[in-house]
DRENTORKOL-3810 file (N, C-alpha, C; in nm, 4 decimals):
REM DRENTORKOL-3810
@n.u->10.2013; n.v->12.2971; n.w->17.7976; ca.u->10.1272; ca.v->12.3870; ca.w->17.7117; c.u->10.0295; c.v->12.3116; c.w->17.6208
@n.u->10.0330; n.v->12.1700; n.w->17.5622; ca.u->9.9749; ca.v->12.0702; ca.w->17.4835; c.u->9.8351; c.v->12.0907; c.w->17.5341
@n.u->9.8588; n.v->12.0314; n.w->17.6932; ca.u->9.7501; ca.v->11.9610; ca.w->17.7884; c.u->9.6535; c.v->12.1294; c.w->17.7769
@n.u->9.7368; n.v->12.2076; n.w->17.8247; ca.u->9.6690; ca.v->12.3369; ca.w->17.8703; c.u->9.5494; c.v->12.3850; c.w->17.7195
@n.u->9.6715; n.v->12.3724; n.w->17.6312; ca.u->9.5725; ca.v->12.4477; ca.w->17.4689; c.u->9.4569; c.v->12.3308; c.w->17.4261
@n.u->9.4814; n.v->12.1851; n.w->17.4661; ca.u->9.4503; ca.v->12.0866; ca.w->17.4220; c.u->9.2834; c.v->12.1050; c.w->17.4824
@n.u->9.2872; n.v->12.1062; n.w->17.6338; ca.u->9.1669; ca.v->12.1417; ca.w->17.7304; c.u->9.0502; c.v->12.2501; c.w->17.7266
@n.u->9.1261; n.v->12.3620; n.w->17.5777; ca.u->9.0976; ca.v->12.4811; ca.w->17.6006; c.u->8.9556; c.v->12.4073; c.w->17.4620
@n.u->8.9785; n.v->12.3725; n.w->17.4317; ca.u->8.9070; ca.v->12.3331; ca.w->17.2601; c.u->8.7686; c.v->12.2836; c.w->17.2977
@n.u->8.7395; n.v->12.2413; n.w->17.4709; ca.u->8.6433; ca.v->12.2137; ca.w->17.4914; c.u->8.5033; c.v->12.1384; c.w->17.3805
@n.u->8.5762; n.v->12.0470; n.w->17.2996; ca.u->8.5352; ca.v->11.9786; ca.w->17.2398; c.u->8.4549; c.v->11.8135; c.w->17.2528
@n.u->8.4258; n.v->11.7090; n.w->17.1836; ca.u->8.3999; ca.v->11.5663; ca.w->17.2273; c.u->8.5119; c.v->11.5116; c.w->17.1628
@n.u->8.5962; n.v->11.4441; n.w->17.2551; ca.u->8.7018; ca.v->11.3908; ca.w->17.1720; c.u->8.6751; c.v->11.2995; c.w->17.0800
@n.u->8.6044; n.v->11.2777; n.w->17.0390; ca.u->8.6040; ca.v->11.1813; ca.w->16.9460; c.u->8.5978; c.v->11.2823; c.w->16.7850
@n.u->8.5853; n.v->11.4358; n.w->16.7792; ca.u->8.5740; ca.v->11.5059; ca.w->16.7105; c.u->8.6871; c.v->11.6174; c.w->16.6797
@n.u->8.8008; n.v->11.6010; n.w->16.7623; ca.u->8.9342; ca.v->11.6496; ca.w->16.7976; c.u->8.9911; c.v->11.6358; c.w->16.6947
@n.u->9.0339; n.v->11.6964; n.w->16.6268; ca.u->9.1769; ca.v->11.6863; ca.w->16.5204; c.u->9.2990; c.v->11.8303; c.w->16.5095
@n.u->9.4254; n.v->11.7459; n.w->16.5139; ca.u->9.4930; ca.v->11.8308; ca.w->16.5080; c.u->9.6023; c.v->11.8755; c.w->16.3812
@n.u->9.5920; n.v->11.9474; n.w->16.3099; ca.u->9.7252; ca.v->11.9777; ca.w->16.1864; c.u->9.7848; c.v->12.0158; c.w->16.2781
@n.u->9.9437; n.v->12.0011; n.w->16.2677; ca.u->10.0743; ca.v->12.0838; ca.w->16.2709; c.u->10.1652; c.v->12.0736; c.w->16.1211
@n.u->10.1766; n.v->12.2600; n.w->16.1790; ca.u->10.2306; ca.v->12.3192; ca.w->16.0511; c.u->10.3831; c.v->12.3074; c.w->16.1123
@n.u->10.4597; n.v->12.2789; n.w->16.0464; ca.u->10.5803; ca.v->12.2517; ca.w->16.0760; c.u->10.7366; c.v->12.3393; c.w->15.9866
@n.u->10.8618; n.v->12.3247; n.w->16.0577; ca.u->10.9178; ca.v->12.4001; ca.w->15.8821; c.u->10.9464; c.v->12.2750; c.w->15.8260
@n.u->11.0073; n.v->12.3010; n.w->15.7016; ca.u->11.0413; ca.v->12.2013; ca.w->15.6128; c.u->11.1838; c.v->12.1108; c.w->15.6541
@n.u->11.2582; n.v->12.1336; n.w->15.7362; ca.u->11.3370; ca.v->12.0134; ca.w->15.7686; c.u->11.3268; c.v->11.9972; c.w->15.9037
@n.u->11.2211; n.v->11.9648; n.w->15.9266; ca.u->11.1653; ca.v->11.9305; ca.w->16.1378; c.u->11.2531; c.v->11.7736; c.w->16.1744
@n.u->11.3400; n.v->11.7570; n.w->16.2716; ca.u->11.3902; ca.v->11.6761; ca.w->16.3208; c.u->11.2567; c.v->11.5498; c.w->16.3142
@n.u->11.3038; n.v->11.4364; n.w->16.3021; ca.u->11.1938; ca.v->11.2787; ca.w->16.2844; c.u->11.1520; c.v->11.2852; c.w->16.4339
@n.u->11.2929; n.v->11.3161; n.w->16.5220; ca.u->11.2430; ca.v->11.2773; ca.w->16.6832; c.u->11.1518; c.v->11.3856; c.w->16.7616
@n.u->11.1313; n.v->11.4767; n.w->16.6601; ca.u->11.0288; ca.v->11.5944; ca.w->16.7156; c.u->10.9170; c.v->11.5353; c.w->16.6798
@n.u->10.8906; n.v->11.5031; n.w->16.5895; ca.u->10.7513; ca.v->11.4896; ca.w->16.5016; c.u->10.7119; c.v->11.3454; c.w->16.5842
@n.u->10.8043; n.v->11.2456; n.w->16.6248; ca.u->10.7746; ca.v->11.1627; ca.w->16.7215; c.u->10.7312; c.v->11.2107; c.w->16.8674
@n.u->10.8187; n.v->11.2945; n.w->16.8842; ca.u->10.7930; ca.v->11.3757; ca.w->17.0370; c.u->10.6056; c.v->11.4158; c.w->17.0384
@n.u->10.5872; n.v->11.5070; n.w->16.9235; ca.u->10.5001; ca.v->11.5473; ca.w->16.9228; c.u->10.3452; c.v->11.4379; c.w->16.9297
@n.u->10.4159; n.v->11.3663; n.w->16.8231; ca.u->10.2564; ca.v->11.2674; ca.w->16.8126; c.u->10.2621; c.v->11.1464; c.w->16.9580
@n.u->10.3104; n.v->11.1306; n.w->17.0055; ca.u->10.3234; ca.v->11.0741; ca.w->17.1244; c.u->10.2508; c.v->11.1730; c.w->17.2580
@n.u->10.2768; n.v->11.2849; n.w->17.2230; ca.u->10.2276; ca.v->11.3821; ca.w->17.3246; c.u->10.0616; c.v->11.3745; c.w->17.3027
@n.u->10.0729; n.v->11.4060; n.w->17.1960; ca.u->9.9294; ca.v->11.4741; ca.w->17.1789; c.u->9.8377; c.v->11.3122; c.w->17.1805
@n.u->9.8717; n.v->11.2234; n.w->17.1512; ca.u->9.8437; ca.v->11.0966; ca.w->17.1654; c.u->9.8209; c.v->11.0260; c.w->17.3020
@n.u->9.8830; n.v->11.0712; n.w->17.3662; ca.u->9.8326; ca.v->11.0652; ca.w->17.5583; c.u->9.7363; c.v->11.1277; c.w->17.5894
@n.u->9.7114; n.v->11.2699; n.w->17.4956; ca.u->9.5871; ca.v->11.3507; ca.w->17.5549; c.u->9.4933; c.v->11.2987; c.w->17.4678
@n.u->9.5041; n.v->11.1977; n.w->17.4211; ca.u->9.3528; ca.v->11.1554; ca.w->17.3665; c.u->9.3111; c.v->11.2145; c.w->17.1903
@n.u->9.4182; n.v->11.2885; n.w->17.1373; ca.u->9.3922; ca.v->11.2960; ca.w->16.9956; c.u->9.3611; c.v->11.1691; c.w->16.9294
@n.u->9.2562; n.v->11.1793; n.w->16.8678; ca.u->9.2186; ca.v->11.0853; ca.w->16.7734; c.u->9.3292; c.v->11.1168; c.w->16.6442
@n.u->9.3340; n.v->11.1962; n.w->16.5427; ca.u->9.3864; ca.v->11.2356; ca.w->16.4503; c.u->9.5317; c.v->11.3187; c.w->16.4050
@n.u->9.5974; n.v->11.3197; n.w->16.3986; ca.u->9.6890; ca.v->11.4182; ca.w->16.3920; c.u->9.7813; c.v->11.4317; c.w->16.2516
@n.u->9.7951; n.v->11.5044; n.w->16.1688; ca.u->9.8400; ca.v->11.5191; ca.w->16.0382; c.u->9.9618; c.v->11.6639; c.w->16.0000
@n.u->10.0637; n.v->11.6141; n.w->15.9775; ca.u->10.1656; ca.v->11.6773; ca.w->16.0282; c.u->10.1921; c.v->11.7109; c.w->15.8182
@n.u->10.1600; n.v->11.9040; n.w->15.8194; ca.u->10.2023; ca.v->11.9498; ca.w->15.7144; c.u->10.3034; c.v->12.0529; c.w->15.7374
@n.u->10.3904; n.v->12.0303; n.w->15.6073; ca.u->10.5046; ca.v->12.1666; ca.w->15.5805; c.u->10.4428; c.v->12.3211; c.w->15.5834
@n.u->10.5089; n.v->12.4240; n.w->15.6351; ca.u->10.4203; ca.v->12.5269; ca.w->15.6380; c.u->10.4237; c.v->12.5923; c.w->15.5285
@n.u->10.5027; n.v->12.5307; n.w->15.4223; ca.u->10.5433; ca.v->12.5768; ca.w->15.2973; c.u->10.4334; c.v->12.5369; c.w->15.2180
@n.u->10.3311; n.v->12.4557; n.w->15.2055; ca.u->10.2614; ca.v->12.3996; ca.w->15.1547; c.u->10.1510; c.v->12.4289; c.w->15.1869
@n.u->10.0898; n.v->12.4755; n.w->15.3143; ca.u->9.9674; ca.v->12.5632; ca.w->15.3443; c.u->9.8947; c.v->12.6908; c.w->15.2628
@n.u->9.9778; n.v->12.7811; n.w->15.1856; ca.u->9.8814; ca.v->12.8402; ca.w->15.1242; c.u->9.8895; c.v->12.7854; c.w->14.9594
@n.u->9.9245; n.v->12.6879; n.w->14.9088; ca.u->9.8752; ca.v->12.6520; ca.w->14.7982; c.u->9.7452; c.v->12.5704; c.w->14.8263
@n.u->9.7600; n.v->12.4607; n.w->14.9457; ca.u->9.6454; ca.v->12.3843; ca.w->14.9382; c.u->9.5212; c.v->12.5088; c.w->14.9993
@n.u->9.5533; n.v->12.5935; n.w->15.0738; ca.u->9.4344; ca.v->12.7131; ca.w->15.0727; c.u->9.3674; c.v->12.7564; c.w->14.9895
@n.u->9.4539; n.v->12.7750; n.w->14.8897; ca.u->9.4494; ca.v->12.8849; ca.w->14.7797; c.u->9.3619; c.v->12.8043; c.w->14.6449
@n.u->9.4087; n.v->12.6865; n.w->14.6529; ca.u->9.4244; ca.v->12.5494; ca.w->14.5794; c.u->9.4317; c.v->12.5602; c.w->14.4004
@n.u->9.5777; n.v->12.6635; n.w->14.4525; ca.u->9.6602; ca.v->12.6725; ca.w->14.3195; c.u->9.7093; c.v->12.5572; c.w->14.2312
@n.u->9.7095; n.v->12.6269; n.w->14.1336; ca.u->9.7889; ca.v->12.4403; ca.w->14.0094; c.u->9.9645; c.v->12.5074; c.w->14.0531
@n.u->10.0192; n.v->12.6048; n.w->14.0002; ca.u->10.1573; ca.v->12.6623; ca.w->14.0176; c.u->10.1492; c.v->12.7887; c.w->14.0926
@n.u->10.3128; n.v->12.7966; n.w->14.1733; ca.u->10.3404; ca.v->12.9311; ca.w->14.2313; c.u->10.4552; c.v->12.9058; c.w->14.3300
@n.u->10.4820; n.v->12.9844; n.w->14.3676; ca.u->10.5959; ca.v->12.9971; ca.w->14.4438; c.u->10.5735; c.v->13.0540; c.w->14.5684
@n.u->10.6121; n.v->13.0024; n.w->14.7012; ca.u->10.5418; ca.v->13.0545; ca.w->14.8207; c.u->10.6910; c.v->13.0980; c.w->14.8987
@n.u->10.7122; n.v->13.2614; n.w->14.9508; ca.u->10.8047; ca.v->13.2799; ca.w->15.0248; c.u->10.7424; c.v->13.3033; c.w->15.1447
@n.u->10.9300; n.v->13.2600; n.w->15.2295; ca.u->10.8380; ca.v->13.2758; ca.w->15.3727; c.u->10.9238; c.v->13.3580; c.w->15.4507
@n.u->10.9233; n.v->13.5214; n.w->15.5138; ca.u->11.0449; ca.v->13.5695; ca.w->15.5623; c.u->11.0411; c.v->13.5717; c.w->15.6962
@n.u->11.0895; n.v->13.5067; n.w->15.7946; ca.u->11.0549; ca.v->13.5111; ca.w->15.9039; c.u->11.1655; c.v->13.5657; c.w->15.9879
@n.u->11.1577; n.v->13.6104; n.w->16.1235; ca.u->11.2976; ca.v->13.6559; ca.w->16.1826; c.u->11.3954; c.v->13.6907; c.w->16.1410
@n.u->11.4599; n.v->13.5228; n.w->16.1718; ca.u->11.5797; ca.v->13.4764; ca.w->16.1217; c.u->11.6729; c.v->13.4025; c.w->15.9979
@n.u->11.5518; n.v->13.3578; n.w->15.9270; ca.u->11.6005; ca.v->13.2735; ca.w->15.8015; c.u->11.4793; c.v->13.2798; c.w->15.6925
@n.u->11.5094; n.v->13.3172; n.w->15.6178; ca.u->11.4296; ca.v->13.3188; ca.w->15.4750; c.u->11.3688; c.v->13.1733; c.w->15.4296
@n.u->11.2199; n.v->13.1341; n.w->15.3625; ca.u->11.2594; ca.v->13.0021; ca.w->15.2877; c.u->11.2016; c.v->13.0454; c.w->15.1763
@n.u->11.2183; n.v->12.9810; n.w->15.0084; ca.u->11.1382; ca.v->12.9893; ca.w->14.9123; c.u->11.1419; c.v->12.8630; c.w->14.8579
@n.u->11.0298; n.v->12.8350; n.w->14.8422; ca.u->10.9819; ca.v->12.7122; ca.w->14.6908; c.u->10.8559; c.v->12.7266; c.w->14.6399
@n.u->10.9090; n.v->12.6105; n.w->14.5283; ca.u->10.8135; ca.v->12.6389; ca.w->14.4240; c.u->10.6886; c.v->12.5365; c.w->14.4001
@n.u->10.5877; n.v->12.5367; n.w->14.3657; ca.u->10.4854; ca.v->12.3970; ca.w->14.3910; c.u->10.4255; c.v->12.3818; c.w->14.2569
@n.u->10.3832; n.v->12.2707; n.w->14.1802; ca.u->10.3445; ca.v->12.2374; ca.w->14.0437; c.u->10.2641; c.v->12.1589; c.w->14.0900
@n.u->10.0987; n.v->12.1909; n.w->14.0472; ca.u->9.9794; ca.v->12.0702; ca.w->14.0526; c.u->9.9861; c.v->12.0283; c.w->14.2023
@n.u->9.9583; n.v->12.1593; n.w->14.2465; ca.u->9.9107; ca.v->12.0959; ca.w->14.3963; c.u->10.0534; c.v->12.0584; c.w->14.4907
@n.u->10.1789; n.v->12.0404; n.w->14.4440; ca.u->10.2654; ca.v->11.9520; ca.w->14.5133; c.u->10.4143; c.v->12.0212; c.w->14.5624
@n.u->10.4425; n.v->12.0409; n.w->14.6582; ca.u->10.5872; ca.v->12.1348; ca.w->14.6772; c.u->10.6907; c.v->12.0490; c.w->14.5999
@n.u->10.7639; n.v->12.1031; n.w->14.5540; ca.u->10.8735; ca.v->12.0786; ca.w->14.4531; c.u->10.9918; c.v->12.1107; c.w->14.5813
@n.u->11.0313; n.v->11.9600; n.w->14.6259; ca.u->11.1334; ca.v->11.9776; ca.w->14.7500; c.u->11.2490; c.v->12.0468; c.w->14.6777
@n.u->11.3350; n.v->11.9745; n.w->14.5645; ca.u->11.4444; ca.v->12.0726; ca.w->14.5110; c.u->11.4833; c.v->12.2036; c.w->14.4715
@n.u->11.2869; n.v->12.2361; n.w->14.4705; ca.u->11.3324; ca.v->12.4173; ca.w->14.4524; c.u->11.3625; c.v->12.4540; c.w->14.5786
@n.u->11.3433; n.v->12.3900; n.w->14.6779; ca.u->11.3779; ca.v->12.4517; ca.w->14.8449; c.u->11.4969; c.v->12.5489; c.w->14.8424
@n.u->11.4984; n.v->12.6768; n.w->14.8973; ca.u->11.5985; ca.v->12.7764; ca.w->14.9214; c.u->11.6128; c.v->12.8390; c.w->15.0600
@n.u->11.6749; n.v->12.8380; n.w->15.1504; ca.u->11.6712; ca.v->12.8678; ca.w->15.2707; c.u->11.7672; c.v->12.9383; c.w->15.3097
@n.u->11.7578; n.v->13.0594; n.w->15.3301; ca.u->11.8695; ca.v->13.2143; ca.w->15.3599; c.u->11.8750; c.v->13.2287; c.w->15.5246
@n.u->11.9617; n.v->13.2180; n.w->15.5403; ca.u->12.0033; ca.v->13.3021; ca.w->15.6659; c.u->11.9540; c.v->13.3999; c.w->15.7422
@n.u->11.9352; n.v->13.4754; n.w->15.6279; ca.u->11.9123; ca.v->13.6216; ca.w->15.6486; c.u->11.7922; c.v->13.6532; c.w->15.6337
@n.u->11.6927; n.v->13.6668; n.w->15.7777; ca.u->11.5598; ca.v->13.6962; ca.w->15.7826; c.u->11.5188; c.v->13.8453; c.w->15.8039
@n.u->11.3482; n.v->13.8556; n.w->15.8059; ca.u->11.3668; ca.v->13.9859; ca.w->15.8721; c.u->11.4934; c.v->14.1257; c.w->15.9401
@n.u->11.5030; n.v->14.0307; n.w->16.0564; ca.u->11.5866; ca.v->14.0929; ca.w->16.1537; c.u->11.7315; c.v->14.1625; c.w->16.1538
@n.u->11.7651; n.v->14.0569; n.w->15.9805; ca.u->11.8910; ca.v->14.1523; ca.w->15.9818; c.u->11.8937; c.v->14.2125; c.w->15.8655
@n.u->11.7451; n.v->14.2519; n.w->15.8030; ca.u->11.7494; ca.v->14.3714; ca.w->15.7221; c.u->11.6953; c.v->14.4866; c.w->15.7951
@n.u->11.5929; n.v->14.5135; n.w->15.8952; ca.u->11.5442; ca.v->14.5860; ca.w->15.9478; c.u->11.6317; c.v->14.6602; c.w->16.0991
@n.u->11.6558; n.v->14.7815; n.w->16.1049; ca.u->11.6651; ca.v->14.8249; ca.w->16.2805; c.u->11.6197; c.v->14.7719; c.w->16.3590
@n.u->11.4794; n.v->14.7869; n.w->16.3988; ca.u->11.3720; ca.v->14.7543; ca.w->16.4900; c.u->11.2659; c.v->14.6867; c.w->16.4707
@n.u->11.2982; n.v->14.5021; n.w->16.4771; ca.u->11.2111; ca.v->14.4029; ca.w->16.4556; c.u->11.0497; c.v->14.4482; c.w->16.4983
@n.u->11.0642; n.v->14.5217; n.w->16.6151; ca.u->10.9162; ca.v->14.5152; ca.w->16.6563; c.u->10.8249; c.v->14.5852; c.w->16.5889
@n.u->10.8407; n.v->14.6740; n.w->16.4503; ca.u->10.8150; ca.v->14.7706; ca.w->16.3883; c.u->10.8072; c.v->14.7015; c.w->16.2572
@n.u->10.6897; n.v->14.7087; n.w->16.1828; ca.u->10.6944; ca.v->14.6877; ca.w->16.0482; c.u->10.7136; c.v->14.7874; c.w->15.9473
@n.u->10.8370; n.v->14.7368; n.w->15.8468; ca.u->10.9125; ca.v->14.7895; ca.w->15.7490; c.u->10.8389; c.v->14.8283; c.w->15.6769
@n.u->10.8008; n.v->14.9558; n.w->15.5742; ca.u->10.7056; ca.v->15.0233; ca.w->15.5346; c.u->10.7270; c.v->15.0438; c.w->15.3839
@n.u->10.8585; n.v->15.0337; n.w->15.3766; ca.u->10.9707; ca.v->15.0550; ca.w->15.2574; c.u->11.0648; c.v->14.9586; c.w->15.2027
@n.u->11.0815; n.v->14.8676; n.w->15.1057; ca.u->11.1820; ca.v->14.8468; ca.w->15.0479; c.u->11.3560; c.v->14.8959; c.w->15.0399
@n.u->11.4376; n.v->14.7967; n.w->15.1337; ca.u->11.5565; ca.v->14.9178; ca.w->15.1494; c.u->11.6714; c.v->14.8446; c.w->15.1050
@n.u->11.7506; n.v->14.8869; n.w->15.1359; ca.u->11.8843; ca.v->14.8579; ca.w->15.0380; c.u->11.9834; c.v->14.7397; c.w->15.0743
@n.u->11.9549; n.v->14.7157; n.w->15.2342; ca.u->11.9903; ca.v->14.5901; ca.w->15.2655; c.u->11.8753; c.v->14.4916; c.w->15.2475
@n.u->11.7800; n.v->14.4775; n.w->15.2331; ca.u->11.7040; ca.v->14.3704; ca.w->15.1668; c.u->11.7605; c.v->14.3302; c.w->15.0185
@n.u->11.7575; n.v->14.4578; n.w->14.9366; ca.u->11.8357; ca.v->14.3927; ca.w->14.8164; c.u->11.9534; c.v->14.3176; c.w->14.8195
@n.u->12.0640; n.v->14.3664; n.w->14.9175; ca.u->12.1223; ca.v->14.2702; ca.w->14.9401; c.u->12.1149; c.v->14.1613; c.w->15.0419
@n.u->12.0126; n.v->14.1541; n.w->15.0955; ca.u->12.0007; ca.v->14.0077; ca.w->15.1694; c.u->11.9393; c.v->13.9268; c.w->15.1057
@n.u->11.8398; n.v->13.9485; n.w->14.9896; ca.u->11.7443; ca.v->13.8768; ca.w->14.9287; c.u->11.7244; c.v->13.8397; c.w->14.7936
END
């Protein structure tokens, strides 16, 4: 899939760069896996950020707190001057999927198992 998305960018490699957004505790031997891969196909660059940290440097907030509810597991932290604050890290179990019936459907309402999942 690398080679395939990599080919698609129809770019000059010498102008190629790649971010990966990653979660916040990504195995070392992935992030090796990865830059080794993309490093055969000829990436010049590659810069590996937390996805927790993407909309402050967007936003390019001084403070705030960025949640993230996905599926299966919740994350929240907090960032001061630009920088994620690893110890506020909070990571729930309980995502989307097991407050809602029907994942494929977006929740419209605030409901009563969110309060208690969240």
């Amino acid at each position: 899939y690398l080679r395939l998305c990599w080919d698609r960018l129809m770019s000059s490699p010498c102008s190629r760069r790649v971010v990966i957004l990653h979660p916040p505790l990504m195995p070392r031997n992935w992030n090796s896996a990865i830059s080794q891969s993309l490093w055969n196909l000829g990436v010049p660059a590659i810069v590996f950020v937390c996805f927790l940290q993407t909309p402050p440097l967007a936003l390019q907030w001084e403070r705030g707190m960025v949640v993230h509810v996905g599926k299966t597991e919740c994350y929240c932290v907090a960032h001061a001057d630009g920088t994620m604050l690893r110890y506020t890290l909070q990571i729930s179990d309980s995502g989307y999927k097991a407050v809602v019936e029907d994942t494929e459907k977006i929740c419209s309402s605030w409901t009563k198992e969110m309060d208690n999942a969240w």
